[in-house]
Backbone as CSV, one residue per row, in Angstrom:
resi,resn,N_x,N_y,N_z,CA_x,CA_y,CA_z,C_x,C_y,C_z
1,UNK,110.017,50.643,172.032,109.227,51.838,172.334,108.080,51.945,171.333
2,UNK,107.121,51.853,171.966,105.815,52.449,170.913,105.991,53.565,170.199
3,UNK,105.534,53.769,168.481,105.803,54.409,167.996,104.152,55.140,167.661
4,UNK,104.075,56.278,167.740,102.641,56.590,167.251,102.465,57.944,166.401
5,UNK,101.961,57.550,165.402,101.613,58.432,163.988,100.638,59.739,164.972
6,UNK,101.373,61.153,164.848,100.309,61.982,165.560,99.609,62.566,164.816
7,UNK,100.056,62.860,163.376,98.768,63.173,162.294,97.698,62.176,161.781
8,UNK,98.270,60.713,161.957,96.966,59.975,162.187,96.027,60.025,163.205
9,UNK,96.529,60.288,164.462,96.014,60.003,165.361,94.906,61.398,165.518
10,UNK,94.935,62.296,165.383,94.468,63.447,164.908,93.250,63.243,164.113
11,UNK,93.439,62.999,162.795,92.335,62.583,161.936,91.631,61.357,162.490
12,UNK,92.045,61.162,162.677,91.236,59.681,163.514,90.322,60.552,164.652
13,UNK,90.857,61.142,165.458,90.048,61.789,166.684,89.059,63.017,165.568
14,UNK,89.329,63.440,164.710,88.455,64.319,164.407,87.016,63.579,163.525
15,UNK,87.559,62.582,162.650,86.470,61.934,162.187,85.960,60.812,163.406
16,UNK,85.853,60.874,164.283,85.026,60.303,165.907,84.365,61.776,166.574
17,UNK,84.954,62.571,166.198,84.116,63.364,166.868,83.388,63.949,165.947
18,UNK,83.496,64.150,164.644,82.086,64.443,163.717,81.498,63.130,163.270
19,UNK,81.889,61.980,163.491,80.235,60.984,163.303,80.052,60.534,164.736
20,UNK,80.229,61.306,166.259,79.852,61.359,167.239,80.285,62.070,168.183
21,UNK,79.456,63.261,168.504,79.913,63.893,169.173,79.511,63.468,170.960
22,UNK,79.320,63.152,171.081,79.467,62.264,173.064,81.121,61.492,172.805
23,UNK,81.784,61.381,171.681,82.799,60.556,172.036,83.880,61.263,172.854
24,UNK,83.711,62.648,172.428,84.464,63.843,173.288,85.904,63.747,172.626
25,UNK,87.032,64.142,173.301,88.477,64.501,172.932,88.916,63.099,173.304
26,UNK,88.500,62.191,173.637,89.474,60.662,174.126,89.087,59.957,173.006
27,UNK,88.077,60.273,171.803,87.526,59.704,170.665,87.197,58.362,171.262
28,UNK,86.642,58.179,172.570,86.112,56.739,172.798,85.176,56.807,173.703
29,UNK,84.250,55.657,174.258,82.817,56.245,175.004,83.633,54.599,175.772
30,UNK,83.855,54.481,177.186,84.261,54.267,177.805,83.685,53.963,179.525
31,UNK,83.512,53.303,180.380,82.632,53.786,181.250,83.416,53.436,182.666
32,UNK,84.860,52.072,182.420,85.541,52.111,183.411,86.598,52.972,183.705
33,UNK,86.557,53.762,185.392,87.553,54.521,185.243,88.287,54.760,185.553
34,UNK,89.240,53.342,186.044,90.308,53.016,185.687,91.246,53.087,184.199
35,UNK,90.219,52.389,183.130,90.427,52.488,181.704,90.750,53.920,181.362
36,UNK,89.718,54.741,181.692,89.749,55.878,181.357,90.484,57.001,181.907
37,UNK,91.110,56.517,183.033,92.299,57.246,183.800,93.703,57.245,182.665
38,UNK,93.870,55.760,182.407,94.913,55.331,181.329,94.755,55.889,180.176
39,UNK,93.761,56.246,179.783,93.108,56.970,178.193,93.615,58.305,178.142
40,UNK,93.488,59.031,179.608,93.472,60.566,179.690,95.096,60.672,179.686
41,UNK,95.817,59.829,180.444,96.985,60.265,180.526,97.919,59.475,178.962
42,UNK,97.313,58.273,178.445,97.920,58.103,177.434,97.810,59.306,176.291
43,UNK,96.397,60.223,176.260,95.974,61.235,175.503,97.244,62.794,175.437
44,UNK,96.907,62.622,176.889,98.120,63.965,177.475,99.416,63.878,176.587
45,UNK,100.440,62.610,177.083,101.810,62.266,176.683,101.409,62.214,175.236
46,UNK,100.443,61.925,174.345,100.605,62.026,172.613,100.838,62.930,172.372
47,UNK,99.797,64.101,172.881,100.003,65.576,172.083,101.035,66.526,172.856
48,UNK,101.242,65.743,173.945,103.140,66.304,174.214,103.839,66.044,173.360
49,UNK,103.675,64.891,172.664,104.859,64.157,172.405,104.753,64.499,170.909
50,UNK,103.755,64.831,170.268,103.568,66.194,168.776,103.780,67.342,168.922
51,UNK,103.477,67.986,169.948,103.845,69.565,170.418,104.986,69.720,170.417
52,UNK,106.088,68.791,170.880,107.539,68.549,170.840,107.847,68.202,169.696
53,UNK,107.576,67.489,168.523,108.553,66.922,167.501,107.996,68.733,166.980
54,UNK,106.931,69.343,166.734,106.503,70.034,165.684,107.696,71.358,166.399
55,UNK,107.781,71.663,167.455,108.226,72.669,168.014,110.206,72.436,167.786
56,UNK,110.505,71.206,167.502,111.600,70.445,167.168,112.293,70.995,165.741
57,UNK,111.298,70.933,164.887,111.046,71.094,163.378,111.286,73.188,163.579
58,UNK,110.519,73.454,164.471,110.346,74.794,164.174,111.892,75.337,164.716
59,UNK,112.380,74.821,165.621,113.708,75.269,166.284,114.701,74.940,165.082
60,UNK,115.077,73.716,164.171,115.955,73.512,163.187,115.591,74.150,162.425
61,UNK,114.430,75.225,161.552,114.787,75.934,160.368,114.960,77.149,161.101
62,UNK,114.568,77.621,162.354,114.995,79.062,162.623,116.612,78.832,163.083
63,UNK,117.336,77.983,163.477,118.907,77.873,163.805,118.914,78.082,162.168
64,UNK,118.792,77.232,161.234,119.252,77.985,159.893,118.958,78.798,159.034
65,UNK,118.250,79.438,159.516,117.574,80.997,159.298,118.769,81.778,159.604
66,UNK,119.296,81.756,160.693,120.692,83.031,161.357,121.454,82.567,160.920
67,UNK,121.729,81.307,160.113,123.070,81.121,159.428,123.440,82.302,157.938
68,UNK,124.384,81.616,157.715,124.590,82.394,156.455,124.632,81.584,155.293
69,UNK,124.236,82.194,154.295,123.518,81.341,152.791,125.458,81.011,152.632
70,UNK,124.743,79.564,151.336,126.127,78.906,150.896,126.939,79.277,150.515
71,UNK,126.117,80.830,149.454,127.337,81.297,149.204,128.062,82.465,150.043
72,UNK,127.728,82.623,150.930,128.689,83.161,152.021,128.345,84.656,152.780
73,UNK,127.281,84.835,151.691,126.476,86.854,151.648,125.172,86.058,152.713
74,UNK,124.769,86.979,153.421,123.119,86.920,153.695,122.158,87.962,153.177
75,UNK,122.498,88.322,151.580,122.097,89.243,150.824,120.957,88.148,150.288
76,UNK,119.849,89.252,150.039,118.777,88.703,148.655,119.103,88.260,147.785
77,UNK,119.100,87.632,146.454,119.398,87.805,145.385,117.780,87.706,144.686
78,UNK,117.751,88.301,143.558,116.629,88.343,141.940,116.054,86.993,142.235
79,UNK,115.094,86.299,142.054,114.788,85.490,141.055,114.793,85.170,139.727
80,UNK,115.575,84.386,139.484,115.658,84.975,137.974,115.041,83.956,136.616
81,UNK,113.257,84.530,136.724,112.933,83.638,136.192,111.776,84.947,135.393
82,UNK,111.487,84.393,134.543,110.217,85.411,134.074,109.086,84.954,133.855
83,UNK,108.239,85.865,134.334,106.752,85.930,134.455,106.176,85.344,132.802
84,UNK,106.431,85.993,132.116,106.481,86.228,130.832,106.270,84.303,129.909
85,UNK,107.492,83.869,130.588,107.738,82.274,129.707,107.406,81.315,130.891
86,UNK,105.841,81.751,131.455,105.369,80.707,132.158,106.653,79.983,133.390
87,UNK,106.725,80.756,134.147,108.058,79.982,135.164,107.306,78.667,135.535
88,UNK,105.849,78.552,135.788,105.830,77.244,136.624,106.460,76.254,135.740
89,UNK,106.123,76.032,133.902,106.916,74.624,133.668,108.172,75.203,133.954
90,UNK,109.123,76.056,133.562,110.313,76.037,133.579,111.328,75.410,134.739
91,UNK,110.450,75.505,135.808,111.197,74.928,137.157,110.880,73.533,137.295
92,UNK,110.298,72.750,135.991,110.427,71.410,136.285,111.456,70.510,135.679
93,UNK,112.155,71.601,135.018,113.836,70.997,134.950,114.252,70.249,135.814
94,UNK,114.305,71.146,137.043,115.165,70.601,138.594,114.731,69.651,139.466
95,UNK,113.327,69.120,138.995,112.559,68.320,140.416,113.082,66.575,140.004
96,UNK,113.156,66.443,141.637,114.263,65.537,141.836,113.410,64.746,142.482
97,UNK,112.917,63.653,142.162,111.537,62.979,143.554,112.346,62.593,144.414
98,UNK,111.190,62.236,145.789,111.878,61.922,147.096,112.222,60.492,146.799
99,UNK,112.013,59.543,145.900,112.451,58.094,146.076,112.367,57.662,144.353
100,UNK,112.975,56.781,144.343,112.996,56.348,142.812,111.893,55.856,142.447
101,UNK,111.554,55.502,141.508,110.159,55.070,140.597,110.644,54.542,139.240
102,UNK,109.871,53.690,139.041,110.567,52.874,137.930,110.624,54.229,136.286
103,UNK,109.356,54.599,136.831,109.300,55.532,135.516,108.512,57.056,136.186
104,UNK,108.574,57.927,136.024,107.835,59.178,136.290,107.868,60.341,135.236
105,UNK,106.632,60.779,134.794,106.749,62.057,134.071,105.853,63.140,134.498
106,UNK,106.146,64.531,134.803,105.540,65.428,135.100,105.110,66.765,133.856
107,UNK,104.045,66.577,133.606,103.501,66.832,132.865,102.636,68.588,132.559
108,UNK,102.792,68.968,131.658,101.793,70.260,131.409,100.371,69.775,130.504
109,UNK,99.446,70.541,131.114,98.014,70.456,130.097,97.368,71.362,130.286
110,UNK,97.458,71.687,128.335,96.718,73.295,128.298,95.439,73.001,127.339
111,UNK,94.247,73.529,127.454,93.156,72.896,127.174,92.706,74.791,126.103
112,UNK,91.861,74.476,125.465,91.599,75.545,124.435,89.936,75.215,124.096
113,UNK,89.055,75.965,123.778,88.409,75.895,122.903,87.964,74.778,121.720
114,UNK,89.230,74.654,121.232,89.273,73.585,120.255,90.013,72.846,119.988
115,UNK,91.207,72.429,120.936,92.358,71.631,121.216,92.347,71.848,122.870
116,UNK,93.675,70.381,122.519,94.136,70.108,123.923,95.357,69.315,123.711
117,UNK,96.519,69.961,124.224,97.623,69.519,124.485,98.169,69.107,125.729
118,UNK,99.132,67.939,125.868,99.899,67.592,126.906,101.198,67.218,126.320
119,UNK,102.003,68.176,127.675,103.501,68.537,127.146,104.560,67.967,128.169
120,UNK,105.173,66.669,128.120,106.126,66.004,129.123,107.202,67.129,129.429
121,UNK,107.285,67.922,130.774,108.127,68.590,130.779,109.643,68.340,131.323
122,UNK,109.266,67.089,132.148,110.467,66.320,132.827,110.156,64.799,132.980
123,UNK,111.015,64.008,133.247,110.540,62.464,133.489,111.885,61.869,134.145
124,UNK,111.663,60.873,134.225,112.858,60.090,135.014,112.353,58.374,135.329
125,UNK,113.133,57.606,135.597,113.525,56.657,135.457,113.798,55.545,133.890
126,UNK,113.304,54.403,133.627,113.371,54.095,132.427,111.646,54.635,131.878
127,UNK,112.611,55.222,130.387,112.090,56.094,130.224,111.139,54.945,128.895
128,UNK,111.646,53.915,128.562,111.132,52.975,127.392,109.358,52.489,127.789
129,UNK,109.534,52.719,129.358,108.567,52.459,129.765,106.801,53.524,129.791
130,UNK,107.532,54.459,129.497,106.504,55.479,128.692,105.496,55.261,128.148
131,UNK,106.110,54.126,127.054,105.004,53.844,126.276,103.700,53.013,126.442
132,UNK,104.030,52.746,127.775,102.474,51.835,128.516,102.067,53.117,128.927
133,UNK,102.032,54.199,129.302,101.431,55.283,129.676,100.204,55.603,128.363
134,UNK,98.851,54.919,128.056,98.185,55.516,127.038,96.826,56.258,127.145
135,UNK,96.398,56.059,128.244,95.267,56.694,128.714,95.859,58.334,129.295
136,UNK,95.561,59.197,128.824,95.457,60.591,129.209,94.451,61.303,130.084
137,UNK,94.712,61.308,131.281,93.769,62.232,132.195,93.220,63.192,131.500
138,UNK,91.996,63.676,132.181,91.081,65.292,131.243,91.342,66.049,133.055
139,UNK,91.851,66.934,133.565,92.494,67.122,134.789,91.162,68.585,134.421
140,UNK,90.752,69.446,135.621,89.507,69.510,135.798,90.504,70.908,136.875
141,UNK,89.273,72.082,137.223,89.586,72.516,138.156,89.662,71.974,139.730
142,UNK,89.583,70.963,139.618,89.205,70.260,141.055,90.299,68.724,140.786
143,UNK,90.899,68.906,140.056,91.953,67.593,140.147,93.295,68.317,139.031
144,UNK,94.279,68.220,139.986,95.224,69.260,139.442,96.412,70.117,140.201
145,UNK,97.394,70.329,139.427,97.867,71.414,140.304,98.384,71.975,139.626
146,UNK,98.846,73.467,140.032,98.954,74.967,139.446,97.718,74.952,138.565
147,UNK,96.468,75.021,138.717,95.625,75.249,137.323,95.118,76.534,137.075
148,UNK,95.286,77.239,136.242,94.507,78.672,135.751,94.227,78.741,134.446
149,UNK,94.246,79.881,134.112,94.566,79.840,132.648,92.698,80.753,132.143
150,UNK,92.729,82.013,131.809,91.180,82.673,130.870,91.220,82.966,129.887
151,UNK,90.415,82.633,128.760,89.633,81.795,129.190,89.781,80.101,128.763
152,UNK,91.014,80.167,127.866,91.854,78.478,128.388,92.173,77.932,129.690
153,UNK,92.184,76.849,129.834,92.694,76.132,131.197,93.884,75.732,130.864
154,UNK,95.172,75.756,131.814,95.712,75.224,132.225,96.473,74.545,133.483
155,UNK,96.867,73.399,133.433,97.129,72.833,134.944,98.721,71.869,135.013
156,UNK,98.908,71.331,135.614,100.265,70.275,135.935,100.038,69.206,136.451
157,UNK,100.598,67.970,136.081,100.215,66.577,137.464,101.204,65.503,136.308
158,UNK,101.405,64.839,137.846,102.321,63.813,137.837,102.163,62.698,137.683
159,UNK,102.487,61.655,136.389,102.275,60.185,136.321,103.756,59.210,136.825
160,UNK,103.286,58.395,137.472,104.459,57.738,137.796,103.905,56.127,137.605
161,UNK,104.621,54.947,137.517,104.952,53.865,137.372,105.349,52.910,138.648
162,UNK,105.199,52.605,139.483,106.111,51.960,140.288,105.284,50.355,140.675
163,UNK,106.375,49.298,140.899,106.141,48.137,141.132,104.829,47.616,139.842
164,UNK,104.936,48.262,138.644,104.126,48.048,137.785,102.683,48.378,137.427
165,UNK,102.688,49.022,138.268,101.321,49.907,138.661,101.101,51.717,138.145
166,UNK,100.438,52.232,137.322,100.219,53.466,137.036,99.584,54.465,137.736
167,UNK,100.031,55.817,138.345,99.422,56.153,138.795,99.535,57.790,138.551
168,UNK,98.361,58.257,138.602,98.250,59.868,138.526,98.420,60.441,139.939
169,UNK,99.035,61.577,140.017,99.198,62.753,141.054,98.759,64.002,141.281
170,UNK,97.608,64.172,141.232,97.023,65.328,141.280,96.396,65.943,141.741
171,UNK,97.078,65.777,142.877,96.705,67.565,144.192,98.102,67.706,144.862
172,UNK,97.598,68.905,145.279,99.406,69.634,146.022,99.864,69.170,146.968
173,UNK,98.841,68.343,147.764,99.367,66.986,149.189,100.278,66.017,148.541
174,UNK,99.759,65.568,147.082,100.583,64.079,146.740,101.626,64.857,146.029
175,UNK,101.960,65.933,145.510,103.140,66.471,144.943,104.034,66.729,145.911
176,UNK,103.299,66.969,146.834,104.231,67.086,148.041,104.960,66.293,148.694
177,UNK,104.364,65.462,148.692,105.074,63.922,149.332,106.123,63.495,148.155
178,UNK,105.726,63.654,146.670,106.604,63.268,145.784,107.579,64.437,145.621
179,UNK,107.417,65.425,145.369,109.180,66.124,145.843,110.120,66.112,147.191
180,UNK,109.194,65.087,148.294,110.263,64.938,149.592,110.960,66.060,150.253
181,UNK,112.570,65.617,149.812,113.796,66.536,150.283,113.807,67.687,149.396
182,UNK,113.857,68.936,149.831,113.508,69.956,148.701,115.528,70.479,148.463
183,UNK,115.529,69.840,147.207,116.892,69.804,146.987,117.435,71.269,146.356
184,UNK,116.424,72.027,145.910,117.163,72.989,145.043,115.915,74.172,145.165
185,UNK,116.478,75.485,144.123,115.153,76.581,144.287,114.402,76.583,143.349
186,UNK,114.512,75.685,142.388,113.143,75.514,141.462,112.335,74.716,142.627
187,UNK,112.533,73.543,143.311,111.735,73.066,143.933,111.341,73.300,145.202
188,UNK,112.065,74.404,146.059,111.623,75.403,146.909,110.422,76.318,146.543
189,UNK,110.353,76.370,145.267,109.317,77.504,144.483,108.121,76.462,144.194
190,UNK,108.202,75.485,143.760,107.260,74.582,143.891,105.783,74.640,144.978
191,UNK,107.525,73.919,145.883,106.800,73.731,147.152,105.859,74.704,147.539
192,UNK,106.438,75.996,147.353,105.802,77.100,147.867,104.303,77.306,147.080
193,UNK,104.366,77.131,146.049,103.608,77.320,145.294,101.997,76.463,145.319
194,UNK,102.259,75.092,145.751,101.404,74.247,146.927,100.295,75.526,147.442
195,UNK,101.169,75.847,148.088,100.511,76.929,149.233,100.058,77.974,148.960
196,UNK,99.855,78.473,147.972,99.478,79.887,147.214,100.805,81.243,147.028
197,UNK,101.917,80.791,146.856,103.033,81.547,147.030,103.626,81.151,145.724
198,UNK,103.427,82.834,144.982,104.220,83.085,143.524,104.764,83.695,143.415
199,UNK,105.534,84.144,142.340,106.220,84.707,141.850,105.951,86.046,141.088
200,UNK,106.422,86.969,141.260,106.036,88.546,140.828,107.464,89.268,140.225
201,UNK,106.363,90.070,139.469,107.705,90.653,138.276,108.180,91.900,139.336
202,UNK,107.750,92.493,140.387,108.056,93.000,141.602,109.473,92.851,142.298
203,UNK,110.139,93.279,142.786,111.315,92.725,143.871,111.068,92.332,144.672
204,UNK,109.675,92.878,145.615,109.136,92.500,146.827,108.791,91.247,146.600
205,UNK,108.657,90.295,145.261,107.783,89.297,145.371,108.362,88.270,144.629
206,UNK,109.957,87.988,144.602,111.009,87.812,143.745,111.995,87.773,144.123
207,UNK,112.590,87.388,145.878,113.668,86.741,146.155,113.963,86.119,146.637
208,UNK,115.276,85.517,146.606,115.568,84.275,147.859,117.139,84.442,148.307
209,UNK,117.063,83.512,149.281,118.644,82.979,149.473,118.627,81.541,149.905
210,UNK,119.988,81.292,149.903,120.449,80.015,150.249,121.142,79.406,151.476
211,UNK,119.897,78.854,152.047,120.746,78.615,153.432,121.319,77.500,153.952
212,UNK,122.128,77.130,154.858,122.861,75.542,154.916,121.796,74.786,155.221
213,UNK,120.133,74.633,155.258,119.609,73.653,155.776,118.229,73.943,154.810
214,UNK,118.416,74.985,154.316,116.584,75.202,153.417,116.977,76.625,152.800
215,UNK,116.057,77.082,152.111,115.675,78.477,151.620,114.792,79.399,152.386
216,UNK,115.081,80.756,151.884,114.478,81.950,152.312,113.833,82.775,151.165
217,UNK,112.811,82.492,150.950,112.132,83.326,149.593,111.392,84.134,150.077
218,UNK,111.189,85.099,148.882,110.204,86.336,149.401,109.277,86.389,148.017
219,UNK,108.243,86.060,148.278,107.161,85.996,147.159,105.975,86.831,147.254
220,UNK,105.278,86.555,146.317,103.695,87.006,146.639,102.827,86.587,146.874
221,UNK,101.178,86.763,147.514,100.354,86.151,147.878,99.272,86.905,147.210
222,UNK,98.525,86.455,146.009,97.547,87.523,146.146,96.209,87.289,145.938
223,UNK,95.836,88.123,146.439,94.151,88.409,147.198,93.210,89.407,145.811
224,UNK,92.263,88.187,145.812,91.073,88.542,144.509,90.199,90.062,145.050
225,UNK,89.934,89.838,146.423,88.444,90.361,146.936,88.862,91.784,148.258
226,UNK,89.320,92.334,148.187,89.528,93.458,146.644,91.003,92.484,146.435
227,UNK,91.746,93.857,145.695,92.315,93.059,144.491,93.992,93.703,145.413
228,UNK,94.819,92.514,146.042,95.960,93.674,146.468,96.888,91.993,146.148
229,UNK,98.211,92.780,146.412,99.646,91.756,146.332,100.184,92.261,147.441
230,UNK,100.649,90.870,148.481,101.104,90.949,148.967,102.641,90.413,149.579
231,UNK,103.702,90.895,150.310,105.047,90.246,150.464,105.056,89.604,151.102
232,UNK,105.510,87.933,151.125,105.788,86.961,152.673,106.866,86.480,152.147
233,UNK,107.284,86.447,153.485,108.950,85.951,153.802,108.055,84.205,153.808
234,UNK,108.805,83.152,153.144,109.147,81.868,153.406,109.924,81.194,153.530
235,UNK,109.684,80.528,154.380,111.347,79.848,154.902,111.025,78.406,154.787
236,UNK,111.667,77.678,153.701,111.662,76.565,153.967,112.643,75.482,153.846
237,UNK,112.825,74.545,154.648,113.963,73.936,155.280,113.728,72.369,154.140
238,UNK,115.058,72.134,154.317,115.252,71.054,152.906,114.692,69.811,153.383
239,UNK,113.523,69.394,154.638,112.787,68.244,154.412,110.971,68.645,154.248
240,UNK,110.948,70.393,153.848,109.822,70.535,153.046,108.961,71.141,154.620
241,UNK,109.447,71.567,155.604,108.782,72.345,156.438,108.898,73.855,156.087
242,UNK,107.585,74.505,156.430,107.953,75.430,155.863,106.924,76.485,156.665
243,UNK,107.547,77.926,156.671,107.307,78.734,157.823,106.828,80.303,156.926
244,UNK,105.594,80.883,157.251,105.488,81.975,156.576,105.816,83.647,157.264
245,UNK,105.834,84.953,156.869,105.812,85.725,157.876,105.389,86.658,156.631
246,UNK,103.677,87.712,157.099,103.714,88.886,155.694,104.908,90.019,156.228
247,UNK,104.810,90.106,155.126,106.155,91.208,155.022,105.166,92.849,154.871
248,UNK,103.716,92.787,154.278,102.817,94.159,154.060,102.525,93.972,152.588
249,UNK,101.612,94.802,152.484,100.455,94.732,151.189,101.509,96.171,150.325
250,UNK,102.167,95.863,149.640,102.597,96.256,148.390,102.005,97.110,147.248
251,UNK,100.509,96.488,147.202,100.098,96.792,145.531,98.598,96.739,145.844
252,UNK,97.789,97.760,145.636,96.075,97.078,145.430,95.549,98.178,144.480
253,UNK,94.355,97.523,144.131,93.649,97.955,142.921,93.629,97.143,142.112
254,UNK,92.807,97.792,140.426,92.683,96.984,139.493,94.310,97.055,138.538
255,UNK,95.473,97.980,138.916,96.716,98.141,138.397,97.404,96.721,139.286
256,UNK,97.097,95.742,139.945,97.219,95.152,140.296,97.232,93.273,140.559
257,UNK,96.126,93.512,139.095,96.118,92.233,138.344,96.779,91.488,138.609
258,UNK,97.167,90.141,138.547,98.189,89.427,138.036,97.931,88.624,137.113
């Protein structure tokens, strides 16, 4: 059976139709139409055949949505992490990559005025191998992930090792692919975090549960222009799909900072 990539196939049709637009939705200029009978209906059955896996994906985290968390309540519980001692490194205790690597370290970098530090917060495989790691990235608002920090910068990114080759990780697509199976709720919070979904010293913006197939967090989202916090339910299922719903705007004004 032919197998066909539908997020390739996608990007492929979109970069044909912005360096030509006559190529139309079949991304091909074509003139027999016979050929092009076969084109339309091979076109049809693809994005059936994505409309179905994606709608597939959406049916398995809502069946474990109505389940009941592991530990047996379908109660909230706290997050229990604080705002205060920087949670993003703290949750890189738990991250577990999707595949082995000879060596990997995930890293903090906080930049100052007049210094600059980088702080290994987790690593994994052989670890002797570290020491070929000697060139240090300068990670930038535009190469990076989690970066903030006024008027210091700080950001996160991932070096890994594999088949002898070094490589940096730094945007929330390739972190993504490298945490895979989302095994636990530091790396549920991660994930989320990809996406603009944090953590608040709030209740509304500060819980989760545990469900037999993914998590249910309730975080914050918040909005610069004006200035408000808001609640979304996220649901995300342990191969990193993940589903939003707002819950309502909570908090606005300048008492509203984060």
């Amino acid at each position: 059976m032919l197998r066909i990539n539908c997020i390739a196939y996608r990007q492929f049709c979109a970069s044909k139709s912005a360096s030509s637009p006559s190529a139309g939705t079949l991304c091909v200029i074509i003139s027999n139409p016979f050929k092009m009978r076969n084109i339309i209906i091979l076109t049809l059955l693809l994005f059936i055949s994505c409309e179905k896996k994606e709608g597939e994906n959406l049916k398995k985290l809502e069946v474990g949505m109505k389940t009941e968390d592991v530990a047996g309540t379908p109660n909230f519980q706290k997050i229990d992490y604080s705002l205060k001692e920087n949670y993003f490194d703290s949750l890189a205790k738990n991250i577990n990559p999707n595949r082995k690597y000879q060596y990997w370290q995930y890293v903090a970098y906080h930049q100052s005025s007049n210094s600059e530090t980088y702080t290994v917060l987790k690593e994994g495989g052989d670890s002797l191998l570290r020491k070929r790691i000697n060139e240090k990235p300068r990670p930038n608002y535009n190469s990076g992930i989690f970066f903030g920090g006024h008027p210091n910068f700080r950001c996160n990114y991932v070096v890994i090792i594999d088949k002898g080759k070094i490589s940096n990780l730094k945007t929330e697509e390739e972190f993504r692919d490298f945490l895979g199976t989302i095994d636990n709720l530091e790396e549920a919070m991660l994930l989320a975090r990809t996406y603009g979904y944090i953590l608040d010293d709030d209740i509304r913006g500060s819980q989760y549960r545990n469900l037999q197939n993914g998590f249910e967090l309730r975080l914050m989202k918040y909005h610069e222009f004006p200035i408000r916090k808001e609640s979304v339910e996220i649901k995300i299922s342990n191969d990193g799909f993940i589903k939003t719903k707002s819950r309502g705007i909570y908090c606005e004004g300048s008492n509203c900072r984060w």
